[in-house]
C-alpha positions as CSV (number, residue, x, y, z in Angstrom):
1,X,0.0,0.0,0.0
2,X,2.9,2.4,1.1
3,X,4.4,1.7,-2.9
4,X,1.2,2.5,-4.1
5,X,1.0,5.5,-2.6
6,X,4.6,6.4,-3.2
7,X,4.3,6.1,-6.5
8,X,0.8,8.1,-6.6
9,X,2.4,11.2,-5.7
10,X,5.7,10.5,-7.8
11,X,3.3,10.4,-10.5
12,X,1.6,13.6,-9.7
13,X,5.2,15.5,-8.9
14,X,6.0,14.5,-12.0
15,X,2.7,15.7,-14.3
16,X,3.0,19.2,-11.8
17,X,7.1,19.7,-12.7
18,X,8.0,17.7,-15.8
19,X,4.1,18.6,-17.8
20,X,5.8,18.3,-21.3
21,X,6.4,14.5,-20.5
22,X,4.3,12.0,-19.7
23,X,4.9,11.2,-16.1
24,X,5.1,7.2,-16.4
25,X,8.4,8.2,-18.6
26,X,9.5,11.0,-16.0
27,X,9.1,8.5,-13.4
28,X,11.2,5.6,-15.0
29,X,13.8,7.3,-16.8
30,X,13.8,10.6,-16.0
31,X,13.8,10.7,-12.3
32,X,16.6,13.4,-12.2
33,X,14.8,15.8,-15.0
34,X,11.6,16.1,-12.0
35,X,14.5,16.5,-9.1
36,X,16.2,19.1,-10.8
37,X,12.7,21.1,-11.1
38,X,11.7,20.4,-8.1
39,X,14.5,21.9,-6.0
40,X,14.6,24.9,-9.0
41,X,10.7,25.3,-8.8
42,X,9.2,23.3,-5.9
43,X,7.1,24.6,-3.1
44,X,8.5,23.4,-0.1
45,X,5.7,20.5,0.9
46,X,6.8,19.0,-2.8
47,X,10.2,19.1,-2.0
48,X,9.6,17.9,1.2
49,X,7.7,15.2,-0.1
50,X,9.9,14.5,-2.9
51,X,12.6,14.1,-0.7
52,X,10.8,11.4,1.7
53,X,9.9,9.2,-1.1
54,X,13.1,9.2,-2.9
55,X,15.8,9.9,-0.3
56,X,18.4,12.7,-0.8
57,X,21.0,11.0,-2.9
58,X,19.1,11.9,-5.7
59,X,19.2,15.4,-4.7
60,X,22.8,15.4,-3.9
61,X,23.6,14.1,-7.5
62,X,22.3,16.8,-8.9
63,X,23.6,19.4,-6.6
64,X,27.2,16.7,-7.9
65,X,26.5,18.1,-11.7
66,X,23.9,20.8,-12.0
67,X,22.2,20.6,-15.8
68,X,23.0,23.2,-17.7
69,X,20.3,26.1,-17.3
70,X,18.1,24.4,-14.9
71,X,18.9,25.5,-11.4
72,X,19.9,28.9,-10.2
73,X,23.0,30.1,-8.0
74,X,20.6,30.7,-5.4
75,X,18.8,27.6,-5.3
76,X,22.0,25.3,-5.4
77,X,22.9,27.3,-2.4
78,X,19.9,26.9,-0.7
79,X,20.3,23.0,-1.3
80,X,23.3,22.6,-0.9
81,X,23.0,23.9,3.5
82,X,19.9,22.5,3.4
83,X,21.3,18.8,2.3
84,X,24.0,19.2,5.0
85,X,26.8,19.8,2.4
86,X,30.5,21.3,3.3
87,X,32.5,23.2,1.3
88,X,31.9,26.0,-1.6
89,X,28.5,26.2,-3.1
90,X,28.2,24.9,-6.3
91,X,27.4,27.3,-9.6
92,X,24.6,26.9,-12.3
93,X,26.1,25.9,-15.5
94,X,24.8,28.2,-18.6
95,X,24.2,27.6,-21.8
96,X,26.7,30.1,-23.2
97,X,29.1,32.1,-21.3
């Protein structure tokens, strides 16, 4: 039942952060893709909630190797205290420049 409920609200994470994919796909193979968006563009009970279903090591491999033009300066920062990380914050990677 837990699994099924799990999943329910990967599901709807997905279809709220990821809405140009179908979130079956998002779920399966693009877990990182609805992370990313989340901690860019998540209200906190999502990221919260995100977080308890999937664990932080998800998190922390994106805050490993931002993608390029998803996630601000600010946001990586935030995560990055807020994961319990040491050290310099990392930087969003642009596009150009």
């Amino acid at each position: 039942m837990k699994h099924a409920i799990e999943n329910k609200r990967l599901l709807e994470l997905a279809a709220k952060y990821v809405w140009w994919t179908s979130p079956d796909i998002t779920v399966s193979e693009n877990i990182d893709k609805l992370v990313a968006n989340v901690m860019e563009l998540g209200t906190w009970d999502d990221a919260v909630a995100l977080l308890d279903t999937i664990g932080a090591d998800p998190f922390l491999e994106i805050l490993d190797a931002p993608p390029i033009g998803v996630i601000s300066d600010k946001s990586l920062a935030f995560w990055h205290h807020r994961l319990g990380r040491e050290g310099t914050v990392p930087k969003s990677r642009r596009r150009f420049g």
